[in-house]
N, C-alpha and C positions, 0 to 999 in steps of 0.2 A: 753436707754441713752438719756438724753437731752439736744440736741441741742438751747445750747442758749451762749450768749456770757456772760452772767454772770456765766457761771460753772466757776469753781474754780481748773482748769486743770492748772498742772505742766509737762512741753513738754521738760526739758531741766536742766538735774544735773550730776553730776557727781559723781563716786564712787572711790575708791583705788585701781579699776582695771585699772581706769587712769590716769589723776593727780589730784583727790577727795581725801578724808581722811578717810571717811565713807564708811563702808564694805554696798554692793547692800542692806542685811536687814537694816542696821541703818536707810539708807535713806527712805525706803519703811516706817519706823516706824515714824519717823520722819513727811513724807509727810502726812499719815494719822492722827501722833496726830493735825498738822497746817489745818487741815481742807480739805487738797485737796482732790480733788472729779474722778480726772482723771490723772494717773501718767505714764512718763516715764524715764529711765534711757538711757541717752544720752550721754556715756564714747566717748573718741577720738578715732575713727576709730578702737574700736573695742568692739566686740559682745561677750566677753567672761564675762559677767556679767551678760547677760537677763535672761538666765534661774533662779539665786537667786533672781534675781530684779523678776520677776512674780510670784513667787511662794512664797514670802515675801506681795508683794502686795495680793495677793489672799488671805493668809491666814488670812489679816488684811482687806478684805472685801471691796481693793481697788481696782477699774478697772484698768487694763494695758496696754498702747501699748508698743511695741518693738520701742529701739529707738539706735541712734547712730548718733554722731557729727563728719564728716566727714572732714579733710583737702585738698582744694584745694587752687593752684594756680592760679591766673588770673591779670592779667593786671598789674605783678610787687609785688602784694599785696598776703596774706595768708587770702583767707576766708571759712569760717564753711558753710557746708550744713550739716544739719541735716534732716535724714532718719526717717519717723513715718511709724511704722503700716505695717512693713516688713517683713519676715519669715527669721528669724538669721541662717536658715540653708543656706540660697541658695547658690549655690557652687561659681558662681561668683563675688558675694559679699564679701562673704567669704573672698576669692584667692585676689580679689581687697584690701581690708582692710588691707591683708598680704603686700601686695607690700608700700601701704604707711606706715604701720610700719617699714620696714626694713631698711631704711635709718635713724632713729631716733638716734641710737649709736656713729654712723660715726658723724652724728651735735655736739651730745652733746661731744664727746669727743675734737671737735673743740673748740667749744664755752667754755669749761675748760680751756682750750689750749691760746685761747682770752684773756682770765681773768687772765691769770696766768702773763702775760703780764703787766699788771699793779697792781701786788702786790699780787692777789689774788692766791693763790693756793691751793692744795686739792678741785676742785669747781666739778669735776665729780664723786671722791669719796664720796664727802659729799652731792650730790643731789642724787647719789645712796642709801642711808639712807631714803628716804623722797620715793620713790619708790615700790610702790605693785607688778608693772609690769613693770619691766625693758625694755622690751620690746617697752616700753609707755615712757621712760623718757624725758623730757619737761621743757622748759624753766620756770613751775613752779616749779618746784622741784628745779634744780637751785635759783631762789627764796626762796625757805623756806631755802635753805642754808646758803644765803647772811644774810637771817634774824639773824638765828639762830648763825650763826660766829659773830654776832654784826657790818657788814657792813653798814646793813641798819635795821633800823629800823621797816617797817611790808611792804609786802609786794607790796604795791604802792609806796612807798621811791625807793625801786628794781626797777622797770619799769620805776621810771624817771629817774636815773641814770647807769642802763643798761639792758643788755638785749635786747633793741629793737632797730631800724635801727636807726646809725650813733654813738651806744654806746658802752662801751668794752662788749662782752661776745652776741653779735647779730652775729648769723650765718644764713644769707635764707636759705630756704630749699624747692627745688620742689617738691609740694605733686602732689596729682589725679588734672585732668585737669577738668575742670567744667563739660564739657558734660557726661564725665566718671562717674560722682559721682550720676548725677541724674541719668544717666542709671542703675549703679547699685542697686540703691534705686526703682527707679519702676521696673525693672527689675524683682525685689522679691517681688514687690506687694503693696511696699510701696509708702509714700507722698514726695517729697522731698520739704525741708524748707530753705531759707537761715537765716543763726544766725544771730542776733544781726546786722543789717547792718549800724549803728552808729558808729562802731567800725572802719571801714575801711573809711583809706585817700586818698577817692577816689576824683577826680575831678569830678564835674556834667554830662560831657560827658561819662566817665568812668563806673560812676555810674549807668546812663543808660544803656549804653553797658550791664553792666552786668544782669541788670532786663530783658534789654529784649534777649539776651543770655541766661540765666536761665529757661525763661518762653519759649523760642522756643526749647529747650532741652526737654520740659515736667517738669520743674518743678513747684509747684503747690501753695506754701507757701512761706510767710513770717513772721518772727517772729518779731512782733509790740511790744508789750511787753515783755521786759528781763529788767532782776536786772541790768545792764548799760544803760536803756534808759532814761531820762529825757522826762518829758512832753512835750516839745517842741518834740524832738526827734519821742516820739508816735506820733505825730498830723502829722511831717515829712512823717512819713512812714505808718499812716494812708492813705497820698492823695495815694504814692506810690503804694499801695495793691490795692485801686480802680484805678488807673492808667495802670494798669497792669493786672488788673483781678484775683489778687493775696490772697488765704483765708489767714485769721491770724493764727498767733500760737503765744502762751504763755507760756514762762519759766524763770523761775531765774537765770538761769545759777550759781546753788548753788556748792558751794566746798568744803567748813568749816563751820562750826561756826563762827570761829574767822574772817578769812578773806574775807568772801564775803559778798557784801554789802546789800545782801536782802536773806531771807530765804526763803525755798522751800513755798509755798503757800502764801507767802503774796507780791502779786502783785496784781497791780490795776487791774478793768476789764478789757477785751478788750472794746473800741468805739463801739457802739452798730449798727455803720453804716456798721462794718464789717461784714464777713461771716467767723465765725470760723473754722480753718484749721479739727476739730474734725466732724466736719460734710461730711468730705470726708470721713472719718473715720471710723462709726460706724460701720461699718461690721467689719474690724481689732481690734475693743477693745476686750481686753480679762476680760470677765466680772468673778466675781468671783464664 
């Protein structure tokens, strides 16, 4: 494998086993015709896609790690750790991932509930259409419904006008608490990574909190590069990753064709000042 920041590693997509569109092969097909060099499928908390996800990659002669986009709660906020380079068996992991699925139902049938409130109805039945894994159902699904009803337009029209805190159809919901998540993640052998950290409206104090929270837990990564970061934003969470001690990781955070804003491999390098998350790595790739 080679350790360098210009590989062309995709650490962060998603399938229809959670709220993606694309069955684990399409994307493995996908990753490999875009060029990528190092692939993982990173469903919401749950691991019920790795085995088609590597065995798609493999047979397309793409390196694999195991991966999974975990939700936790902290400081008020909902943010993603992403687990690299894990063993999808491990029973507490496993049992963990169970526990943050099971309240999924009870939200979404709220957040229906919400919306029906102001005019909207049918909004659980018809995000249950848009669902692979019920189990998994998700304020994006919700989403392709609002679209598809002719509510809203595509699916960023939806998140500025609901869905998220202070709009009709936002329900919080406490997931894994931080420590939890990177325990479960190395626990199996894995890296853990925080997503996208541009995404959360954190306060400066906050924001530290949680790096250095993250990083006294054992967690090992940050992900600099995702399909929502602006170049400001990488330059942001470059200082942060040397500040922290933190390697990079690299993903699109791809869902669709239509509606994500960047596809599976085409993302800029990482900053070559970094130390890519993949070099903790190499022992966990599954080469073909």
């Amino acid at each position: 494998m080679i350790d360098t920041s210009l590989l062309n590693a995709d650490l962060h997509c998603h399938s229809d086993v959670s709220d993606g569109t694309l069955s684990p092969p399409a994307l493995a097909a996908r990753a490999r015709a875009n060029g990528v060099e190092l692939w993982s499928l990173t469903d919401h908390d749950e691991v019920g896609g790795q085995r088609a996800a590597r065995d798609a990659a493999l047979a397309l002669g793409l390196p694999y790690l195991t991966g999974c986009e975990i939700s936790v709660s902290f400081a008020g906020e909902t943010v993603h750790v992403i687990g690299l380079g894990f063993d999808a068996d491990d029973p507490a992991l496993v049992e963990g991932l169970a526990r943050v699925r099971g309240g999924r139902e009870r939200r979404a049938r709220a957040m229906a509930a919400d919306l029906a409130r102001v005019g909207i109805g049918g909004a659980f039945e018809g995000a249950l259409k848009h669902v692979g894994n019920p189990d998994l159902i998700s304020r994006t699904h919700f989403a392709r419904f609002l679209v598809d009803s002719g509510v809203c337009s595509d699916t960023h029209d939806v998140f500025r006008r609901y869905l998220t805190e202070g709009k009709p159809g936002y329900v919080p919901h406490h997931w894994a608490g931080l420590g939890e998540a990177v325990r479960w993640i190395t626990g199996a052998g894995g890296v853990a990574v925080v997503a996208h950290p541009a995404r959360y409206r954190f306060s400066p104090t906050a924001e530290y909190a949680l790096f250095s929270e993250f990083h006294a837990h054992g967690g090992r990564g940050i992900e600099v590069v995702t399909g929502s970061h602006t170049a400001a934003e990488v330059a942001t969470y470059t200082e942060i990753a040397l500040e922290f001690g933190l390697h990079a990781s690299r993903g699109s955070d791809f869902h669709d064709p239509r509606e994500s804003r960047t596809d599976l491999g085409m993302l800029p390098d990482l900053p070559g000042r970094l130390r890519p998350v993949w070099e903790l790595l190499a022992h966990r790739v599954i080469h073909p």
